[in-house]
Backbone and ligand atoms as CSV (ligand in chain L), in Angstrom:
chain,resi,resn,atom,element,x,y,z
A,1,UNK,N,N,-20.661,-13.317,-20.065
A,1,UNK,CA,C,-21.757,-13.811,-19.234
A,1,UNK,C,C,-22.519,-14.897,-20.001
A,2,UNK,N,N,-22.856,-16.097,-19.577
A,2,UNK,CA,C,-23.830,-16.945,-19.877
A,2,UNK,C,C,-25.063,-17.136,-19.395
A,3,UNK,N,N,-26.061,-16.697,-20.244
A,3,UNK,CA,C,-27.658,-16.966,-19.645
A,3,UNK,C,C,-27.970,-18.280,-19.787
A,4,UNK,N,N,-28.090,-18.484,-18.423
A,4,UNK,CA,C,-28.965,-20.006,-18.833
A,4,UNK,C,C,-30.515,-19.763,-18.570
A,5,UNK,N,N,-31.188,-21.018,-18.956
A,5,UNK,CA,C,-32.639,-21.170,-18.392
A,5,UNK,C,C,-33.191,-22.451,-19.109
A,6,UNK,N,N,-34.396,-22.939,-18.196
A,6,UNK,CA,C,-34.719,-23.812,-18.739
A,6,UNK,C,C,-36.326,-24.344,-18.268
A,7,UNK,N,N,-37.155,-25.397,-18.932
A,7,UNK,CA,C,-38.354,-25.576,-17.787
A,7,UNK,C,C,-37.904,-27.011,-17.064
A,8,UNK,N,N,-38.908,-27.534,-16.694
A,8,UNK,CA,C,-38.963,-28.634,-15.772
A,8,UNK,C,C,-38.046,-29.577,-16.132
A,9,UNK,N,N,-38.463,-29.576,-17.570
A,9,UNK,CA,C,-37.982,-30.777,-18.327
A,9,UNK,C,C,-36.355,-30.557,-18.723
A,10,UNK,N,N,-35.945,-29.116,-18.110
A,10,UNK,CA,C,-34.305,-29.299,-18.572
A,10,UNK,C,C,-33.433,-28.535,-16.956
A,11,UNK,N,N,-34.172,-28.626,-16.376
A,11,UNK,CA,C,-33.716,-28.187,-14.951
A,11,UNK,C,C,-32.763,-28.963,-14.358
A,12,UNK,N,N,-32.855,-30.167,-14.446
A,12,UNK,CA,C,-31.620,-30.975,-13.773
A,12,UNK,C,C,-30.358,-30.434,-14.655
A,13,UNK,N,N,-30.463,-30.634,-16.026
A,13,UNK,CA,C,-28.972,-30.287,-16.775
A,13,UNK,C,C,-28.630,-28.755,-17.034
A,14,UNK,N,N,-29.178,-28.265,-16.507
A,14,UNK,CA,C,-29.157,-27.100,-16.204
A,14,UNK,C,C,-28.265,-26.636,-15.050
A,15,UNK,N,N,-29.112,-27.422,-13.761
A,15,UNK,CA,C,-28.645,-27.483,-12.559
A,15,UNK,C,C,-26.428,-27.659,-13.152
A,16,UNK,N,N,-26.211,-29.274,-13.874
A,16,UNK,CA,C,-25.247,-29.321,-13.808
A,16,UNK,C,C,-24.612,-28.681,-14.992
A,17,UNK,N,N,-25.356,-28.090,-15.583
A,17,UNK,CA,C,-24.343,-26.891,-16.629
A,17,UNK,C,C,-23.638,-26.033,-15.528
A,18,UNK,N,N,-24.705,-25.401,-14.903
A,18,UNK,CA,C,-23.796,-24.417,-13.527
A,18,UNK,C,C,-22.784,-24.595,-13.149
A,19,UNK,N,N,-23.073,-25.984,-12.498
A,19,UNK,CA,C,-21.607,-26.538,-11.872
A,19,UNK,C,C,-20.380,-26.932,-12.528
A,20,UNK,N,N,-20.682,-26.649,-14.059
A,20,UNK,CA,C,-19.474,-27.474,-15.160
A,20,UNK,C,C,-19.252,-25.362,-15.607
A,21,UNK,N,N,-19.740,-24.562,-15.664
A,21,UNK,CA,C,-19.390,-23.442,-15.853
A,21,UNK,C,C,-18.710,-22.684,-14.758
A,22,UNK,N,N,-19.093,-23.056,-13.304
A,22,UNK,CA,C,-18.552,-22.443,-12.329
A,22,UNK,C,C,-16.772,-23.023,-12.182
A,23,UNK,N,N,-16.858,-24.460,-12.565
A,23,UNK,CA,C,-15.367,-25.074,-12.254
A,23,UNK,C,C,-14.627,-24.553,-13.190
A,24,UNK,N,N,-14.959,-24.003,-14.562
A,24,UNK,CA,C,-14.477,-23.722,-15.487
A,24,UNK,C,C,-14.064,-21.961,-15.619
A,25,UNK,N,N,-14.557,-21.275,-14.484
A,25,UNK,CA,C,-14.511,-20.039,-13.891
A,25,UNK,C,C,-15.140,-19.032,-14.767
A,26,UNK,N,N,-16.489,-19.539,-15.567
A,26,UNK,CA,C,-17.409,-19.027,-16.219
A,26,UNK,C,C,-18.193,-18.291,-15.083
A,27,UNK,N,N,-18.744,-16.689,-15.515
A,27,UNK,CA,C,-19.948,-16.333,-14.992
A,27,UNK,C,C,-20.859,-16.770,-16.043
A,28,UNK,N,N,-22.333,-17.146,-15.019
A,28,UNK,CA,C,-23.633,-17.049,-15.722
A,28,UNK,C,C,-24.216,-16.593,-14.661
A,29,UNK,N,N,-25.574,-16.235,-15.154
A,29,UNK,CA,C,-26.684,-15.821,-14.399
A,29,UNK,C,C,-27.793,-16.699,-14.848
A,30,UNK,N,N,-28.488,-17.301,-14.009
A,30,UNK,CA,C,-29.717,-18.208,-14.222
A,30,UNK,C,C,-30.606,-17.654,-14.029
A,31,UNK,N,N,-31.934,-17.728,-15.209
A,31,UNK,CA,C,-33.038,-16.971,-15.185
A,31,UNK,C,C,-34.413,-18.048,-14.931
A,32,UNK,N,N,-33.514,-19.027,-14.583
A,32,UNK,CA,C,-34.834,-19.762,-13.842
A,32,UNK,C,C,-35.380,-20.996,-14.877
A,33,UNK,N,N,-35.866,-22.042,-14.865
A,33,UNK,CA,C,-37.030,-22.260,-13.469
A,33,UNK,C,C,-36.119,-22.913,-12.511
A,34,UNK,N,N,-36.383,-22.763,-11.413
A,34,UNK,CA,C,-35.839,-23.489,-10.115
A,34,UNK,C,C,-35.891,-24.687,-9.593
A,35,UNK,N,N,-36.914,-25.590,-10.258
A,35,UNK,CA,C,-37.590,-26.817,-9.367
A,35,UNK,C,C,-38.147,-27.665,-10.801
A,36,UNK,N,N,-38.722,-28.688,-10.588
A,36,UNK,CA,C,-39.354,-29.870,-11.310
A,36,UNK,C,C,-40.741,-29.788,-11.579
A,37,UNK,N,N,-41.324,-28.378,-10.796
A,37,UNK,CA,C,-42.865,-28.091,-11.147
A,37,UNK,C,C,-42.796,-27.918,-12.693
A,38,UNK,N,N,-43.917,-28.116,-13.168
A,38,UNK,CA,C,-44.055,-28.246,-14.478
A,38,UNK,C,C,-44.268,-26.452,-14.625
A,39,UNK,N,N,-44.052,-26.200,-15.790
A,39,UNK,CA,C,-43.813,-24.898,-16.470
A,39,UNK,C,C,-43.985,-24.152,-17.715
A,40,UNK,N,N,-43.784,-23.432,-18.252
A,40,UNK,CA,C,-43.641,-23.578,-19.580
A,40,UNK,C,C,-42.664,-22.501,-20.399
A,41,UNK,N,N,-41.794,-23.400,-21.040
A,41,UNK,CA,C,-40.654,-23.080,-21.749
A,41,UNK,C,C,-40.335,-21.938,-23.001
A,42,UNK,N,N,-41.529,-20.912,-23.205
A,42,UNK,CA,C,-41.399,-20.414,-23.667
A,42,UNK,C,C,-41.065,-18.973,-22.874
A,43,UNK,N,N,-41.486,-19.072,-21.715
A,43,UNK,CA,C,-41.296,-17.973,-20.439
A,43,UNK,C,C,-39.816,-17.626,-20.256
A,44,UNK,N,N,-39.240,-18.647,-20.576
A,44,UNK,CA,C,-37.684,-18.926,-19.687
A,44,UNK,C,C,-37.211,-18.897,-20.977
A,45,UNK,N,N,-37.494,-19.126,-22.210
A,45,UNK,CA,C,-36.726,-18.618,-23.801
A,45,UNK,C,C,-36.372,-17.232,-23.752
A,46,UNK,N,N,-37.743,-16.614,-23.796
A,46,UNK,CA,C,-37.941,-14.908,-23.379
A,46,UNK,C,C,-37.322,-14.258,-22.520
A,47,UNK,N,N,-37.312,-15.071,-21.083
A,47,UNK,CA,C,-36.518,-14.586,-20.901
A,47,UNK,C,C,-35.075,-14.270,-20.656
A,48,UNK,N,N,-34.529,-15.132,-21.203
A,48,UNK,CA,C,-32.994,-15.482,-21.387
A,48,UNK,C,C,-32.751,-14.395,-22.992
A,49,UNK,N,N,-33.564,-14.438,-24.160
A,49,UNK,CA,C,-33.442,-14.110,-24.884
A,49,UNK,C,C,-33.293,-12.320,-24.987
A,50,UNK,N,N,-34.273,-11.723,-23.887
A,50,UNK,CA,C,-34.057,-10.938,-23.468
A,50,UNK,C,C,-32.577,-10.086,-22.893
A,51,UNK,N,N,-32.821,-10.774,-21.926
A,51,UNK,CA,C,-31.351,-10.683,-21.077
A,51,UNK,C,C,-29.955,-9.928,-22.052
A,52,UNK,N,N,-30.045,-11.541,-23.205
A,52,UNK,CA,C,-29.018,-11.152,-23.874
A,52,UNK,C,C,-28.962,-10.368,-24.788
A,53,UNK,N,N,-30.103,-10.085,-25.280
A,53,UNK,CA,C,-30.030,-8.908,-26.343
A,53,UNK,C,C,-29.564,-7.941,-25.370
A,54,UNK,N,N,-30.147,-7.102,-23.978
A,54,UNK,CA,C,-29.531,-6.120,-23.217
A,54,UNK,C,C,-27.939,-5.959,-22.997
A,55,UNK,N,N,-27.730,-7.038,-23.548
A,55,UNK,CA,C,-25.919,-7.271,-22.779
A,55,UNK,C,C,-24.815,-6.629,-24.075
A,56,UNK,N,N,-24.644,-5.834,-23.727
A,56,UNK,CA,C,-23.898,-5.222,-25.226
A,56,UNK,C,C,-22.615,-6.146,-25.313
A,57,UNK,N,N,-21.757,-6.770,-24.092
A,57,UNK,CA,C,-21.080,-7.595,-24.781
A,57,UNK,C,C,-21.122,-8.816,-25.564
A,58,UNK,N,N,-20.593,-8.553,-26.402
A,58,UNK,CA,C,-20.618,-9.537,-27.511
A,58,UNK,C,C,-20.201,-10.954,-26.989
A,59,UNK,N,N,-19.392,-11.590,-26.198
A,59,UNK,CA,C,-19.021,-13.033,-25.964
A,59,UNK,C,C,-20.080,-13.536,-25.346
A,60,UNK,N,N,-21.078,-12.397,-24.883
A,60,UNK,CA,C,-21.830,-13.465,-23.496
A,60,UNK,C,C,-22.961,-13.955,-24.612
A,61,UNK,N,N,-23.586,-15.686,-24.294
A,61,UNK,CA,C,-24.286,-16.097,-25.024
A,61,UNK,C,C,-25.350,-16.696,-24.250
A,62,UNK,N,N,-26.581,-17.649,-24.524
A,62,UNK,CA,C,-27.502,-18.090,-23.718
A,62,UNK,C,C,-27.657,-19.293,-23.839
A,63,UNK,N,N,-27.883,-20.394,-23.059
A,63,UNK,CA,C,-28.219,-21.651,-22.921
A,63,UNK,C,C,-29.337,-21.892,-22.977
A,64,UNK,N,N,-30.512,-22.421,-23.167
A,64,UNK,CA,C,-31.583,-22.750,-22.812
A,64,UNK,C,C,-32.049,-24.720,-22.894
A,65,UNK,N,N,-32.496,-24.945,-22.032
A,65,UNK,CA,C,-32.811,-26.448,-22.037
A,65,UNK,C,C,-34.291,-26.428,-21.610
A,66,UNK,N,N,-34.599,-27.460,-22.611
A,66,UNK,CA,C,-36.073,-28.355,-22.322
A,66,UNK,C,C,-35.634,-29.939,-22.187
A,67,UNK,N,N,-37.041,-30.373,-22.731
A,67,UNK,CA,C,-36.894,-31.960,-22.751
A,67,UNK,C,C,-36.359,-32.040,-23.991
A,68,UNK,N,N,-36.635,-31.613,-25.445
A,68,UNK,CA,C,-35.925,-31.816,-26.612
A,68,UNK,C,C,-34.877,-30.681,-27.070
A,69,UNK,N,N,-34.915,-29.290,-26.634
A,69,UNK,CA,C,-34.758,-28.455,-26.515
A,69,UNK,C,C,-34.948,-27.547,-28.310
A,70,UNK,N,N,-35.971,-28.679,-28.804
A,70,UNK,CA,C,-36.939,-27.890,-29.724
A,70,UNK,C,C,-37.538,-26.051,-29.236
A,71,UNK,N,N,-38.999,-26.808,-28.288
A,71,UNK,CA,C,-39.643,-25.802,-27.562
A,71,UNK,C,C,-38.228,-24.832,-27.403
A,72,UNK,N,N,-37.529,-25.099,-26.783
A,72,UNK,CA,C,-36.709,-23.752,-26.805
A,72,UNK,C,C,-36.113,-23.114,-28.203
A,73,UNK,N,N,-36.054,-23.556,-29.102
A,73,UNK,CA,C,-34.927,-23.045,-29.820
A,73,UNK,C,C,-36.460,-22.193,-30.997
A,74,UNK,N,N,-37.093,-23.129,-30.951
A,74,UNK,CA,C,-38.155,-22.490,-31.592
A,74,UNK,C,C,-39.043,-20.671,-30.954
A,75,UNK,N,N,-38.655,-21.081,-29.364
A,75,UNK,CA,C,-39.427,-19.422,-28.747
A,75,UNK,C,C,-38.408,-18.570,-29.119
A,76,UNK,N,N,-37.119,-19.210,-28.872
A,76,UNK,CA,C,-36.033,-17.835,-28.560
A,76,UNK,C,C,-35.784,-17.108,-30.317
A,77,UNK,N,N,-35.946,-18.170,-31.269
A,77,UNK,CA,C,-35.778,-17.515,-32.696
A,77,UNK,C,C,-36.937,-16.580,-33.112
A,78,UNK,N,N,-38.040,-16.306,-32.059
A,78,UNK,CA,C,-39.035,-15.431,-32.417
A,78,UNK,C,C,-38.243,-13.919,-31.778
A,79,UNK,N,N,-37.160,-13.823,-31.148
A,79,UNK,CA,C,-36.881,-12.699,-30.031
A,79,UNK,C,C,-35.930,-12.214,-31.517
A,80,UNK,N,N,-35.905,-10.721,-32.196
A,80,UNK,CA,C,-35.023,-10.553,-33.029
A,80,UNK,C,C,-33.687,-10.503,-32.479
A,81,UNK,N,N,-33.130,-10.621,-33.412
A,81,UNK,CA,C,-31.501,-10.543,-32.904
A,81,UNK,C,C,-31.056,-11.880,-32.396
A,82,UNK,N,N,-31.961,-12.953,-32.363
A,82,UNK,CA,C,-31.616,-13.901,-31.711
A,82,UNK,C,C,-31.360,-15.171,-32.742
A,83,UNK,N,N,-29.940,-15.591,-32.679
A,83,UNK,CA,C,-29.969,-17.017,-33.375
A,83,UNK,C,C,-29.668,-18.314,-32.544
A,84,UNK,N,N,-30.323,-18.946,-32.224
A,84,UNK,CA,C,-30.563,-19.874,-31.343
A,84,UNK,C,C,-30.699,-21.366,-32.164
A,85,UNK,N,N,-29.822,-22.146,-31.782
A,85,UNK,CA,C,-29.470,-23.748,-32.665
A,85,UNK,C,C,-29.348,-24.541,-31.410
A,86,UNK,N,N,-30.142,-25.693,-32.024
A,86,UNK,CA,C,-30.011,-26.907,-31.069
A,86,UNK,C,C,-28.779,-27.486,-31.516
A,87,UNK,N,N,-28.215,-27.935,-30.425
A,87,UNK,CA,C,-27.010,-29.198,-30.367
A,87,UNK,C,C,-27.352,-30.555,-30.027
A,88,UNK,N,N,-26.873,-30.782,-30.639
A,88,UNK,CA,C,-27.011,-32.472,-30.655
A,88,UNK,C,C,-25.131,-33.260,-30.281
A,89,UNK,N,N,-24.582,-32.980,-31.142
A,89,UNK,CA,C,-23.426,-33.000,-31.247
A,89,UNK,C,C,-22.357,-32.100,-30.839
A,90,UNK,N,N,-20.859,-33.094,-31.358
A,90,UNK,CA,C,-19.709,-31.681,-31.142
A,90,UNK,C,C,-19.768,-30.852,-32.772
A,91,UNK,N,N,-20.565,-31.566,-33.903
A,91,UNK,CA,C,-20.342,-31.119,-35.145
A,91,UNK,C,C,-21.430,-29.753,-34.993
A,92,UNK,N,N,-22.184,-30.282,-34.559
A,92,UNK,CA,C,-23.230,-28.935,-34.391
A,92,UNK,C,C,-23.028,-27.833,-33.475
A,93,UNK,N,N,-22.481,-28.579,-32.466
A,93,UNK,CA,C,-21.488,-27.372,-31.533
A,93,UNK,C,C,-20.877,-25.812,-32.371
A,94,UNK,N,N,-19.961,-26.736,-32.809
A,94,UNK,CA,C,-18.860,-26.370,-33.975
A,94,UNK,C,C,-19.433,-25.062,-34.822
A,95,UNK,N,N,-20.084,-25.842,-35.403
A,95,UNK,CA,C,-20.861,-24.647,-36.949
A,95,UNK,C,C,-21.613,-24.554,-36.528
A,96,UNK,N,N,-22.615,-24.425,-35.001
A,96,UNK,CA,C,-23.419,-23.494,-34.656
A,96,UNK,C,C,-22.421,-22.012,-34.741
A,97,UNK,N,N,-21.745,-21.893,-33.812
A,97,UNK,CA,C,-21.059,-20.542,-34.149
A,97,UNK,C,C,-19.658,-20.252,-35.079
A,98,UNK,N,N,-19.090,-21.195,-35.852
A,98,UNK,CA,C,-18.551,-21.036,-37.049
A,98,UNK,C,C,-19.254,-20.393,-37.794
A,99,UNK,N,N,-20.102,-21.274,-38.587
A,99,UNK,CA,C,-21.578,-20.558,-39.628
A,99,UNK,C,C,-21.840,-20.111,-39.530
A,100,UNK,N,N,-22.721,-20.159,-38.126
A,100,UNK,CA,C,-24.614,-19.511,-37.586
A,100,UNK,C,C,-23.781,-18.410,-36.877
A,101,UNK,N,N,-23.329,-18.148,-36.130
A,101,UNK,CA,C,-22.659,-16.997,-35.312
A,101,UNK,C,C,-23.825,-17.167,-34.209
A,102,UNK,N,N,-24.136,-18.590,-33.640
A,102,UNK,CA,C,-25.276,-18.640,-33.045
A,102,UNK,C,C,-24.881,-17.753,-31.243
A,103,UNK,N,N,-25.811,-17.432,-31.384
A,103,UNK,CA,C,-25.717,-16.523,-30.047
A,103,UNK,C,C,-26.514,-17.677,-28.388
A,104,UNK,N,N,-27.363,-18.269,-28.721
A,104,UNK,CA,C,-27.922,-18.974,-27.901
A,104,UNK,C,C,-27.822,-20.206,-28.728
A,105,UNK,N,N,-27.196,-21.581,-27.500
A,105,UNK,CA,C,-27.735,-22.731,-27.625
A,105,UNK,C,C,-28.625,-23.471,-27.175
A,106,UNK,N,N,-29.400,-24.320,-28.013
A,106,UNK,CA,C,-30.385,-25.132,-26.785
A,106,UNK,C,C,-30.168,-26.823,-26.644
A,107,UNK,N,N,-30.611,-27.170,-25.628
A,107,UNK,CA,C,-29.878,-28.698,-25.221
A,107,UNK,C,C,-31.211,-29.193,-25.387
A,108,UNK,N,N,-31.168,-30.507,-25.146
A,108,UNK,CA,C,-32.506,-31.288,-24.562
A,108,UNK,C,C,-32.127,-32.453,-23.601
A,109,UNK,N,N,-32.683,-32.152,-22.301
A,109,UNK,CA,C,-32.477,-32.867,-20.924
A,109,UNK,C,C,-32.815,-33.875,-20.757
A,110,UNK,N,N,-33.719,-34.011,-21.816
A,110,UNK,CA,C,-34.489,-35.529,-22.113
A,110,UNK,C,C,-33.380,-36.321,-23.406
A,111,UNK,N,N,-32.634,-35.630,-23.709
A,111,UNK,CA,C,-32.115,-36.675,-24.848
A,111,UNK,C,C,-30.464,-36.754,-24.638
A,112,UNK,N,N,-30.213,-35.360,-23.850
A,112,UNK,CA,C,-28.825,-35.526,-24.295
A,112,UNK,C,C,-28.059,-35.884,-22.420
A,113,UNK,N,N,-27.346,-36.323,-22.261
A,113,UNK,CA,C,-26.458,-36.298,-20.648
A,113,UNK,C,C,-25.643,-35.210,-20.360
A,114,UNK,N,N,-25.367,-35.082,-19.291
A,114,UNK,CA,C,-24.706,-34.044,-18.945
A,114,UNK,C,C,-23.073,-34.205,-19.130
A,115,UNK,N,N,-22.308,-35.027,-19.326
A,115,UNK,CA,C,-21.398,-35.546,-19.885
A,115,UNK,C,C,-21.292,-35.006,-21.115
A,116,UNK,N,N,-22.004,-35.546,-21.919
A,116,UNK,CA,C,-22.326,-34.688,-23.800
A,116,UNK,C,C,-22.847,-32.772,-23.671
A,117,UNK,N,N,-23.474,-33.004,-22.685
A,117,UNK,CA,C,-24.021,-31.640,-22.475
A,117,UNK,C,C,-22.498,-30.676,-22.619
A,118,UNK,N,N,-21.832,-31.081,-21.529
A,118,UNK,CA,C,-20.530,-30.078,-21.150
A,118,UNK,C,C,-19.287,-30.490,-22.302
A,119,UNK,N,N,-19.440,-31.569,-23.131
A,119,UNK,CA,C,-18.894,-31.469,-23.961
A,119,UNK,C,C,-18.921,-30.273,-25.338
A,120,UNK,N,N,-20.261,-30.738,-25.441
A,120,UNK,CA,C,-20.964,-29.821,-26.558
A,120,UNK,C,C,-20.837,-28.561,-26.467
A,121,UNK,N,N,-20.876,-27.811,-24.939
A,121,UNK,CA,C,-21.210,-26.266,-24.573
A,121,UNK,C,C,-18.984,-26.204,-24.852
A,122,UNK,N,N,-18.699,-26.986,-24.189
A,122,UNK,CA,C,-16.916,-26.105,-24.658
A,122,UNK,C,C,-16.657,-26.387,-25.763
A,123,UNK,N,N,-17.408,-27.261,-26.811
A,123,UNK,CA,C,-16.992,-27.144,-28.428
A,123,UNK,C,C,-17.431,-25.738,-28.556
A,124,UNK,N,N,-18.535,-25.081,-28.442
A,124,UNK,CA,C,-19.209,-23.987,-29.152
A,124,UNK,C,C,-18.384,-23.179,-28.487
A,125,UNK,N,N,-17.893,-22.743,-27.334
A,125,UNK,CA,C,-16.733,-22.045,-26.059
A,125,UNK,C,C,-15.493,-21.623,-26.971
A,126,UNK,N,N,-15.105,-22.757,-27.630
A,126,UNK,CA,C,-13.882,-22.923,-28.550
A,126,UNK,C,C,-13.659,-22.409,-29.684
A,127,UNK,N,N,-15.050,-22.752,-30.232
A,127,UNK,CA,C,-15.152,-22.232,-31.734
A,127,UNK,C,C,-15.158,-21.006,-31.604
A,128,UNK,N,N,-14.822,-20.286,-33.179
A,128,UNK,CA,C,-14.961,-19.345,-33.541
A,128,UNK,C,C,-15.673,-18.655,-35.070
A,129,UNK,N,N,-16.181,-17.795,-35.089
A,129,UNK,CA,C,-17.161,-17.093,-36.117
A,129,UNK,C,C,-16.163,-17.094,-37.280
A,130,UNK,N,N,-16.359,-17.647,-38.754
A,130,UNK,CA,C,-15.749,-17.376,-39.604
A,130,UNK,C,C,-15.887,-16.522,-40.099
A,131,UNK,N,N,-17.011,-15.572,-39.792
A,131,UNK,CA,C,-17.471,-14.513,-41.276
A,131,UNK,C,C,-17.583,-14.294,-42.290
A,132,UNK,N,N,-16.796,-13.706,-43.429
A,132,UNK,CA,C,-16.233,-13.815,-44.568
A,132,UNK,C,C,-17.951,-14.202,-45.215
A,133,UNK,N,N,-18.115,-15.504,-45.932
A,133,UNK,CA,C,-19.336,-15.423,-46.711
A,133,UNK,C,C,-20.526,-15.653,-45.872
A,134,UNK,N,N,-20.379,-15.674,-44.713
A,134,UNK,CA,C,-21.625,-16.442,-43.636
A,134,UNK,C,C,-21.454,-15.150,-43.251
A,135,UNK,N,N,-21.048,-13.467,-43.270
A,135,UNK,CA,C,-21.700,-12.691,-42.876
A,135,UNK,C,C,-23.009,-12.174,-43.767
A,136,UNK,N,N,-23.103,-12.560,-45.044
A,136,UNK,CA,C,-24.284,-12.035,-45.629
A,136,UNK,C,C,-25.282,-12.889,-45.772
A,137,UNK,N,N,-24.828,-14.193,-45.268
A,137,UNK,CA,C,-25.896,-14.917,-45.000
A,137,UNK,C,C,-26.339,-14.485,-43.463
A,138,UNK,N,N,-25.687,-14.368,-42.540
A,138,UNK,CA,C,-26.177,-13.538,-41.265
A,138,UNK,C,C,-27.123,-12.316,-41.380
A,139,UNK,N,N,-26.962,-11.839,-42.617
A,139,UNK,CA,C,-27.941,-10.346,-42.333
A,139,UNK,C,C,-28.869,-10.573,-42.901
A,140,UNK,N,N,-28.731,-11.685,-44.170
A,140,UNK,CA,C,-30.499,-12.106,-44.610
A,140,UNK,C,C,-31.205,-12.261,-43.466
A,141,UNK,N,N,-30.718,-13.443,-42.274
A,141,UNK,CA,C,-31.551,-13.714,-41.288
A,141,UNK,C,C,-32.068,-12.290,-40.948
A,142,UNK,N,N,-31.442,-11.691,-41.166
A,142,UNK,CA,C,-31.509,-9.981,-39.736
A,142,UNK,C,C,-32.624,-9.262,-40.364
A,143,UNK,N,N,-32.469,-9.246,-41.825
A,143,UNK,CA,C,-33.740,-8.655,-43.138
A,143,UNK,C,C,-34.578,-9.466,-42.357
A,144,UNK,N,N,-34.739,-10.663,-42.972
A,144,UNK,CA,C,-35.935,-11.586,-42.287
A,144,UNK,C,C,-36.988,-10.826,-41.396
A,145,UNK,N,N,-36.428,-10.469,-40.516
A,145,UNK,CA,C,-37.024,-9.284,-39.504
A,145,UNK,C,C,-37.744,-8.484,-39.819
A,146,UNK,N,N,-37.107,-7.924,-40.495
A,146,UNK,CA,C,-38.052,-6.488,-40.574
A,146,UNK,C,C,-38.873,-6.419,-41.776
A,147,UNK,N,N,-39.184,-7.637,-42.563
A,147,UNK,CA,C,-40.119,-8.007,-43.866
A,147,UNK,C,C,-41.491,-8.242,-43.039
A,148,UNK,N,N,-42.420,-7.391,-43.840
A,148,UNK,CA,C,-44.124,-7.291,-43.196
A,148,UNK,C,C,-44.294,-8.863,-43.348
A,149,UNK,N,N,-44.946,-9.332,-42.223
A,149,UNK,CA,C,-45.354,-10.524,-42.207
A,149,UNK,C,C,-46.528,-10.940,-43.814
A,150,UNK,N,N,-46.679,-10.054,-44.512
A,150,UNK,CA,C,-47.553,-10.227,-45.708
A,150,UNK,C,C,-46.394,-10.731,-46.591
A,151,UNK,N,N,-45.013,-10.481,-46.739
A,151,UNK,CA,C,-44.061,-10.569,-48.247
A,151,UNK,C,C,-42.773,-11.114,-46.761
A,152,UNK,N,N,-42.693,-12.623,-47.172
A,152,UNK,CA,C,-41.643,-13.184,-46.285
A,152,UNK,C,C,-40.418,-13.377,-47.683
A,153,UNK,N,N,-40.386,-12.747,-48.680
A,153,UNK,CA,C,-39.774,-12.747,-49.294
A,153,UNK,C,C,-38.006,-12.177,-49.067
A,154,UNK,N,N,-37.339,-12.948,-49.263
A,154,UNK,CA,C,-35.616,-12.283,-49.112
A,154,UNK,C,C,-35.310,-12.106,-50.846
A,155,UNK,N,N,-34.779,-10.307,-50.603
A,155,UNK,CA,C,-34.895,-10.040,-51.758
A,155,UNK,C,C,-33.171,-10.138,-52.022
A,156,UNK,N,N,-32.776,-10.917,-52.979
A,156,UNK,CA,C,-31.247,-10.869,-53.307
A,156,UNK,C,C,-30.349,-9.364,-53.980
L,1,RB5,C1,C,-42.199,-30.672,-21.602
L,1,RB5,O1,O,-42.893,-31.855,-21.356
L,1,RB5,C2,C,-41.639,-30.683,-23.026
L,1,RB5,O2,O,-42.666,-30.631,-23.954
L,1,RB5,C3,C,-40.684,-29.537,-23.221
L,1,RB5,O3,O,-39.684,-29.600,-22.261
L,1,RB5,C4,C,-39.917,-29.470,-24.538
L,1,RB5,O4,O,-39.317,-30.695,-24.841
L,1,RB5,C5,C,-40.597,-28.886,-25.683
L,1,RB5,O5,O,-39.988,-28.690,-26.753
């Protein structure tokens, strides 16, 4: 399953992520926003970020788009469990989930086309998780978590 979501500012490429996932005989479920009213993008992080933590399968991942798709990548990395990387590229595509084992990507509707958009989303589609030494760099992130906001310290 693919969560998408997005605010105002990433609703059109959103709109045509759908249509580039449906031809491609992807399910997603869209968690909104619907329209060009202005919004705010941390609503639609949450709740996509949500979603997917509930989803015990492991392949399904989340989309999220803004105008830079900063604002997004920045709400959804507050949701634990969540690693969320902007794309820019097919390189970042790539070693978002090579490396990062990123679970959510975020676009920006304002910078990137939908052309690059659907490029970028079947690089990351393609790739695969290397593990091996990027799993213990994966669980620092996961420590990260549960360190009292007083000692942000990662202890080796
Ligand atoms: C909305 O104008 C814009 O600030 C938002 O879509 C996003 O780019 C924030 O990161």
């Amino acid at each position: 399953m693919v969560y998408l979501g997005s605010d105002h500012a990433g609703f059109e490429l959103k709109e045509s992520i759908k249509e580039h996932l449906k031809e491609k005989g992807m399910r997603y479920a869209d968690m909104g926003t619907d329209s060009l009213k202005s919004v705010d993008y941390p609503d639609y992080a949450v709740k996509v970020a949500t979603e997917l933590k509930n989803d015990a399968d492991k392949n399904s991942f989340g989309i999220l788009v803004c105008g830079t798709g900063i604002g997004m990548e920045i709400s959804a990395n507050k949701v634990n469990g969540i690693r969320a990387a902007l794309i820019h590229d097919e390189y970042t595509a790539e070693f978002a989930k090579a490396h990062n084992n990123a679970n959510i990507i975020t676009l920006g509707g304002r910078t990137t086309t939908s052309t690059e958009a659907f490029r970028y989303i079947d690089k990351f589609m393609s790739s695969k998780y290397e593990s091996g030494r990027h799993e213990n760099r994966i669980s620092k992130i996961s420590s990260i978590e549960k360190l009292e906001s007083v000692d942000k310290t990662v202890k080796n």
